[in-house]
C-alpha positions in Angstrom: 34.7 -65.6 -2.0 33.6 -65.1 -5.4 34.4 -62.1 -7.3 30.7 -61.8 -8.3 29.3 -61.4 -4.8 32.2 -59.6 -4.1 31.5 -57.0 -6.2 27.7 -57.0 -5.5 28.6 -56.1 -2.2 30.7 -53.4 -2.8 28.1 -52.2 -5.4 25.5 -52.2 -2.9 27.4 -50.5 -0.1 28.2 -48.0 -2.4 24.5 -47.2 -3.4 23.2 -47.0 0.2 26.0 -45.2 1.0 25.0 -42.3 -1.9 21.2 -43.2 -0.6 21.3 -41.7 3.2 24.6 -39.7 2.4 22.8 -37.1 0.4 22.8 -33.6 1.6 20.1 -31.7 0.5 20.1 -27.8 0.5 17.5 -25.6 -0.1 17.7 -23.4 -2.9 17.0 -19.5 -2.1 16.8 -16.8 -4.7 16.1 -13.2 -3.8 13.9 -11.7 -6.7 13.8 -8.0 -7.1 10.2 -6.8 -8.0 9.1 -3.9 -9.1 5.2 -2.6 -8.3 3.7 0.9 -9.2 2.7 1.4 -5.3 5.8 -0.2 -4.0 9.3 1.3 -5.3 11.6 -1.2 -4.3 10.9 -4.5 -2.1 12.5 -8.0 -2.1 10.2 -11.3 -2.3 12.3 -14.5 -1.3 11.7 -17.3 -3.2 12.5 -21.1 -2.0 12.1 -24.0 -3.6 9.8 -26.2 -1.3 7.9 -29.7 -1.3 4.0 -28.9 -2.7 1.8 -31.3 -0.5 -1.2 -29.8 -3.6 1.1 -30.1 -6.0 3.0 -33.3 -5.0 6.2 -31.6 -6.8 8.9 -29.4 -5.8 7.3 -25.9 -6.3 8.6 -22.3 -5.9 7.1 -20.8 -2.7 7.2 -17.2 -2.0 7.8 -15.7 1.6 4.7 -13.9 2.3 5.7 -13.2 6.0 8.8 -14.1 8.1 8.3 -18.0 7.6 5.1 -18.5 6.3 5.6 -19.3 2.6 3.1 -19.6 -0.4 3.0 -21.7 -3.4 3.7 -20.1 -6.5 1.1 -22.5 -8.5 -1.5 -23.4 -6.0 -1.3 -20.3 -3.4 -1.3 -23.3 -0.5 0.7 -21.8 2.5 3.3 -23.9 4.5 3.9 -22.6 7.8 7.3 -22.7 9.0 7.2 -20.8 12.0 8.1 -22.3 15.3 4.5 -22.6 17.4 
């Protein structure tokens, strides 16, 4: 075996194997707002996948899994149905 193909080989085992090995985790940040009505509340942001936007956006939780984009106001829905 050549050293060449040898080492292609383990080159592209190696990428495919960092390919479909990712993890990916979902980043959540609790932002503390302050409103003149409200005193004190909490808003969770999470970064999500804009179908608008075609980006990763920050959505904020506007109910118990139903988020909104930060940039577009399009709501994903990630409530069990």
């Amino acid at each position: 075996m050549d050293w060449i193909s040898f080492s292609t080989g383990i080159l592209s085992a190696a990428m495919a194997f960092a390919l479909f090995s990712g993890s990916e985790k979902e980043d959540v940040e609790i932002d503390e707002e302050m409103d003149s009505a409200e005193c004190d509340y909490s808003v969770r942001h999470v970064t999500l996948s804009c179908q608008t936007c075609r980006k990763l956006k920050r959505h904020k939780e506007v109910s118990h899994n139903l988020f909104q984009c930060v940039k577009c106001k399009r709501h994903v829905d990630l409530r069990v149905s």
